[in-house]
N, C-alpha and C positions, 0 to 999 in steps of 0.2 A: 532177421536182424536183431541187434542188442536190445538197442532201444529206437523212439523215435524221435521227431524233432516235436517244439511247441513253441508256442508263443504265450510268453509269460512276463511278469516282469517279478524278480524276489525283492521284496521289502528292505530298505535302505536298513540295518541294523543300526541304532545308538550304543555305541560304545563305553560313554557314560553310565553310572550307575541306574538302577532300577529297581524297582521293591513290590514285596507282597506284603509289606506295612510301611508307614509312611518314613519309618524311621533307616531301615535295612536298608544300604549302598548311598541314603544320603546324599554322603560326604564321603571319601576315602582321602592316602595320604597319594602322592604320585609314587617314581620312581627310585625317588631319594631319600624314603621315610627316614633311612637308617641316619642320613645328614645331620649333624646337632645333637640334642640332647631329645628327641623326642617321645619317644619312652619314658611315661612317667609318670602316668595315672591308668585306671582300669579302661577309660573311655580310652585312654589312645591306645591300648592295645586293640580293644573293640574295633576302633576305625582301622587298624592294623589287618585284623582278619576281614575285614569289608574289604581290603583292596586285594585280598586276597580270594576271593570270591570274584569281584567286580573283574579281574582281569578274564574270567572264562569268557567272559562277552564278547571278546577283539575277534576272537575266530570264531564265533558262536555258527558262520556264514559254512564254515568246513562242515558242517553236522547237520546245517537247514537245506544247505544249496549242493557244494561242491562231492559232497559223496553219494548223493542221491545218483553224478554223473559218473563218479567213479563204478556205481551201481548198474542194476538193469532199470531205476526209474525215473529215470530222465537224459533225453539225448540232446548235442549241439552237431546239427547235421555239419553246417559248413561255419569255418573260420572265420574271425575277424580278429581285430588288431587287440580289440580291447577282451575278447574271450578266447584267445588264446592259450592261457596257462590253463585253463578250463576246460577248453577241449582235449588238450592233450590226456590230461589227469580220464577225461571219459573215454578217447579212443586207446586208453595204452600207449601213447607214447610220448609221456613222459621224459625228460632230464633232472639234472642235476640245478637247472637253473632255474627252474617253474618259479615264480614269486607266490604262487599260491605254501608251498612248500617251506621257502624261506619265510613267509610271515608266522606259519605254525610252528614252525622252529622255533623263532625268536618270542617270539607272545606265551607258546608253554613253558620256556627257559623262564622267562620273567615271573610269569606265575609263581615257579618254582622258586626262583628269589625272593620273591614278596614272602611267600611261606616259611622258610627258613629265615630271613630276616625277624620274622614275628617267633621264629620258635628261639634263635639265636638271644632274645634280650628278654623270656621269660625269668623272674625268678620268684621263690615265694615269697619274698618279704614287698614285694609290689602287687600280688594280683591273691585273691581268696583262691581257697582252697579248689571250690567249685569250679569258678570262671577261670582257673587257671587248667584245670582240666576240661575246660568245656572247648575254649579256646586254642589247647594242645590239640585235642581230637579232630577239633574243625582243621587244621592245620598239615596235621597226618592227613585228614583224609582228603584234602586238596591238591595235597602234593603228590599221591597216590596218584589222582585222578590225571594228572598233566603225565607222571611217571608212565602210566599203563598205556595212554595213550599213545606218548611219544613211542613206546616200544611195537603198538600196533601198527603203527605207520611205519615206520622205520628199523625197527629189530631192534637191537642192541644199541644204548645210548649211554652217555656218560651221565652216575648216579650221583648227583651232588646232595649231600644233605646236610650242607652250612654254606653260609656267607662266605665265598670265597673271591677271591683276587682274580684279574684276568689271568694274569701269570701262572698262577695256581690253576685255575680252570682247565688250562692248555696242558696241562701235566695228569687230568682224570681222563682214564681211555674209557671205551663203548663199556658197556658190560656185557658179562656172557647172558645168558637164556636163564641159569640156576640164579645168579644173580640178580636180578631182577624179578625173580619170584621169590627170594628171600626176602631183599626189600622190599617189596609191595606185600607180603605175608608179614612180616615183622609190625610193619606199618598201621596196617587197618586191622591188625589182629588188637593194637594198644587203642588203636584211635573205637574201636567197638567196647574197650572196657570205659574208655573216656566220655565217650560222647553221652548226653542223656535220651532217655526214651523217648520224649517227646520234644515238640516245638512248639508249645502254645502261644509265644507272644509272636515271635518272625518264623512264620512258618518257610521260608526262604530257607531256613541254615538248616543244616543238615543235623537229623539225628541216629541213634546208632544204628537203625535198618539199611542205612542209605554205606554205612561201612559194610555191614553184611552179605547187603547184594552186590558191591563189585569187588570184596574178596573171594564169593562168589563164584562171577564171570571171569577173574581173575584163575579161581583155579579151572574151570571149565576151557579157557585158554592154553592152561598148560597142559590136559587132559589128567588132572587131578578129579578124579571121577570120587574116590570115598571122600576127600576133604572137600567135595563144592555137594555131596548129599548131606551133608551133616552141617553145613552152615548156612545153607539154601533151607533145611528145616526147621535149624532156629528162627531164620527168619521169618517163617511161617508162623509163629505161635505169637506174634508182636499183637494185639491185639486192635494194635489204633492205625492200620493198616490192610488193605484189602483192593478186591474188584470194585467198580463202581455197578452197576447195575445193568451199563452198556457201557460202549467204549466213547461214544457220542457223549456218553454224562460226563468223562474223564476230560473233556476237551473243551468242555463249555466254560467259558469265561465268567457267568457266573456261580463256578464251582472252583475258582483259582486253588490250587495249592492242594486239592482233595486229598482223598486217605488215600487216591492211587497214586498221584505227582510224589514220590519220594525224593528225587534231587532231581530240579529245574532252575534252569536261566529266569527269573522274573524280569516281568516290565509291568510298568504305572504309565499308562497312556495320560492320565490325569494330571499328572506330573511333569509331562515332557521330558518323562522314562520310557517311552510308548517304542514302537516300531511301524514302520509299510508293512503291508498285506505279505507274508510269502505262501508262494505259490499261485499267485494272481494269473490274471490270463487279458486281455484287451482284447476278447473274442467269447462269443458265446455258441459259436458252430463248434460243435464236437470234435467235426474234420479235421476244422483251423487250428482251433489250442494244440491238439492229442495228446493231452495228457490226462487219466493217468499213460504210460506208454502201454506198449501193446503186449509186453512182457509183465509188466502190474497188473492188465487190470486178466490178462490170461491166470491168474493165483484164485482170482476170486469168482465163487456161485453168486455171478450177479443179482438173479430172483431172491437168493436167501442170505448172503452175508451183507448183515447192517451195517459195516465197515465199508462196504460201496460208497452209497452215497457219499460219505465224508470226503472223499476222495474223486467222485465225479461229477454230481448234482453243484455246478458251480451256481454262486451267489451274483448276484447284481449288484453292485454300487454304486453304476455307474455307467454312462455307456461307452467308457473305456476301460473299465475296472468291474472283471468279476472275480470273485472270492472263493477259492478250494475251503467246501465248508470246514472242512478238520481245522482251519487254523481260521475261522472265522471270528469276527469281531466287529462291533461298530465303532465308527471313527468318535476320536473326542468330539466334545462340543469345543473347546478353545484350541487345541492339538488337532485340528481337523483334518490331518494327513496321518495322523498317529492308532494305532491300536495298540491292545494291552494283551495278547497270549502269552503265553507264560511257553517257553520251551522245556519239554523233557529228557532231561537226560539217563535220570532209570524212574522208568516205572514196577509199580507191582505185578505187572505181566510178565518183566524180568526175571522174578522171583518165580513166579508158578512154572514160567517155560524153562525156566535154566533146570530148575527143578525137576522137569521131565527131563534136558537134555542131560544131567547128570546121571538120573537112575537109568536111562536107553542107553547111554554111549557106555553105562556102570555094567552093562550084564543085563537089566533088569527091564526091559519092556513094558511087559502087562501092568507093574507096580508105574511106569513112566504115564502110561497113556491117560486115565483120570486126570493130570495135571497138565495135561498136553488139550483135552477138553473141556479145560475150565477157561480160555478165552475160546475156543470152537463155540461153543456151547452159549456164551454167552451170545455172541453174534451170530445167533440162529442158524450154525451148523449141524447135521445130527452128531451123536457123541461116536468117537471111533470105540469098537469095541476091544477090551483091556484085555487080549489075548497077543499070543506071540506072534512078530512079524519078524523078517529079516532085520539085520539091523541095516541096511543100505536102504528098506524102504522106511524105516523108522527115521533115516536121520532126514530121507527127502520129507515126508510127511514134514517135520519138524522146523526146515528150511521154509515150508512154504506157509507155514499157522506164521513162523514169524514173517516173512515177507509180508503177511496180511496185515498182522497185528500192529506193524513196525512200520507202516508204511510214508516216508517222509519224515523219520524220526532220524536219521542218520545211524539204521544198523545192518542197513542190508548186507551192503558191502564186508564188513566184520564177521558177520554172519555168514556168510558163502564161504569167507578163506576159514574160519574157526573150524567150520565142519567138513571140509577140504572138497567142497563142490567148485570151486569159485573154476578152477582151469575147465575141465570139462564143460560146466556149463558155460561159460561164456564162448568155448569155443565150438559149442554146437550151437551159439548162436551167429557165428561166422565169423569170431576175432580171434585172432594170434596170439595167446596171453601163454606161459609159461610160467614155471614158480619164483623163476625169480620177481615178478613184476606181483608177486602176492604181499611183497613190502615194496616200499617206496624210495630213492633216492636220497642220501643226505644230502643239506643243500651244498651247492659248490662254494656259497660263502664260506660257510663253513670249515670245508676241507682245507680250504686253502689261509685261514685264520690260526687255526690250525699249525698247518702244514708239516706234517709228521703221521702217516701213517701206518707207523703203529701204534697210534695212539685213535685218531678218528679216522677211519679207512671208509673208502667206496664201498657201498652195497653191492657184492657181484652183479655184473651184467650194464650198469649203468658205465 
């Protein structure tokens, strides 16, 4: 089987803002910032790119929960009313009308608003020199981030990049494949000359490694193998950036934001920016929970990869609450239903593994494998030796360090179709899956909002 079932429960997310200083998500503006005259000092553009940031949190549940089930790790054996659009997304079968779907539609479109709205009312005679560029970059590289995504889920999406009218909106069709590698190349190629090297005061915002690694992942998607070596390099040479010493140090709360978190969702449990446990279990028999599933924890040398535990050794809180150590945390003292994990969405792992994946899928093996063992290595695997393999057993090799490395992060699923395992494998674990079901359904709101298909058309098959 794919996966199994468990009993767990995922942590209520706050949607509200959150911070890894006390000042970052604050305050932002809502939906309407563009209303009025608001636009008018350096602080309201500031709060401008905070609610631009702030909104990745509404679906942050797609990346913690929902694609773990799209994945091999995590299963919903049998149905209910309220996990239904859940189950589908896990067994393939999927429609057009999932609400899970329609919410990540709607929340990355907004994003996408919010960013163009901030980039639409820069000018320089209101913001310096700096924070006018710091600000653009953050903004580039936001809107990239909802862009990429949207296309990962769904293929081709209509590219908006201004404040536009509904009327208007209804008039930009999907884009092609080159398009959308132009604009997301265009994009984070300015937002890397923009952004600064570091983040000393919020370490939250993003700085220019975090453009690096998902133009990156970005050309490694399009199977831009020479352009994701050479920028997958640069990012290597950043100096205030690295491995942590294990991957357990990378995760510990009191290491929030480390050299390896390059761009993470923060929360301040302190603050009543906190979240629930995810990945919880209300069971402490192995049997009961079964998670990790049986397809996770079959990736890992249980004796010797220190990424086990993280993932299996659950924690006590409670004797209704025990805690998947990787996202462990203690509750507040006044927030006493809250904790403070910080979710990631790239790490520096990304960088060393994309790194292999680029020079292996480039030609280049032996030159891949050193960088394919510097997270093996770390968690007390032996190092593969940097001689030539097939490239079919280089790419499984490379599926399965990230399955390890990645586990619960929301990249498996990305990972299997990127490297074009996702059909076979899953269907030698007994599902029905086809390429078309390797994207997603636009939603039917949509289409039919729309309504004009040549302009936003059905994903074949759905």
């Amino acid at each position: 089987m794919k996966k199994i079932t468990y009993i767990l429960s995922l942590g209520l997310l706050m949607v509200s803002a959150a911070s890894c200083s006390d000042a970052f998500f604050g305050q932002y503006p809502s939906n309407d910032i563009t209303e009025g005259n608001f636009y008018q000092t350096e602080e309201d553009f500031n709060q401008g790119v905070y609610s631009c940031y702030a909104k990745l949190k509404t679906q942050s549940g797609f990346f913690i929960s929902e694609l773990a089930f799209r994945a091999d790790e995590a299963y919903l054996e049998s149905m209910a009313v309220s996990t239904q659009d859940r189950y589908d997304l896990d067994n393939f079968q999927e429609n057009s009308s999932n609400p899970i779907l329609s919410a990540v539609w709607a929340a990355w479109y907004n994003g996408i608003y919010r960013c163009n709205d901030v980039l639409d009312h820069m000018t320089e005679d209101m913001l310096s020199s700096a924070k006018m560029a710091q600000y653009r970059g953050e903004c580039l590289f936001i809107r990239s981030w909802y862009n990429f995504n949207l296309y990962k889920v769904f293929g081709g999406v209509p590219l908006i990049t201004k404040v536009v009218s509904p009327s208007e909106a209804k008039g930009i069709k999907r884009c092609s494949a080159d398009e959308m590698l132009e604009r997301l190349e265009t994009d984070l190629t300015e937002a890397i000359k923009l952004l600064p090297q570091t983040r000393p005061s919020e370490k939250a915002r993003v700085s220019k490694i975090a453009a690096q690694a998902m133009l990156g992942k970005v050309y490694l998607t399009f199977k831009k193998y020479p352009e994701a070596q050479a920028i997958f390099a640069e990012a290597l040479k950043d100096p205030n950036y690295g491995l942590m010493a294990t991957t357990a140090d990378a995760f510990k709360v009191a290491n929030k934001m480390n050299k390896e978190f390059i761009f993470a969702l923060c929360y301040n449990k302190s603050n009543d920016f906190g979240h629930g446990y995810w990945w919880s279990t209300n069971t402490d028999v192995e049997a009961d929970r079964h998670i990790p599933s049986e397809p996770t924890a079959a990736l890992f040398d249980k004796e010797k990869d220190n990424r086990w535990p993280l993932i299996h050794d659950f924690i006590k809180i409670s004797s209704s609450v025990y805690a998947m150590p990787k996202w462990y945390d203690t509750y507040d003292a006044t927030y006493t239903t809250q904790v403070g994990n910080d979710f990631p969405l790239i790490r520096y792992a990304d960088i060393t593994l994309g790194y292999a994946e680029a020079l292996g899928l480039g030609g280049n093996i032996p030159a891949a494998i050193p960088y394919l063992n510097m997270t093996r290595t770390r968690a007390g695997l032996a190092e593969l030796p940097a001689t030539a393999m097939s490239e079919s057993a280089f790419r499984q090799e490379l599926a399965d360090e990230l399955g390890r490395e990645f586990t619960y992060e929301g990249h498996r699923w990305f990972d299997l179709v990127r490297l074009g395992l996702a059909v076979d494998y899953f269907k030698s674990l007994g599902y029905s899956l086809d390429d078309h079901e390797l994207i997603l359904p636009i939603p039917n709101a949509q289409i039919e909002i729309y309504n004009n298909d040549s302009i936003l058309w059905q994903n074949p098959g759905y």
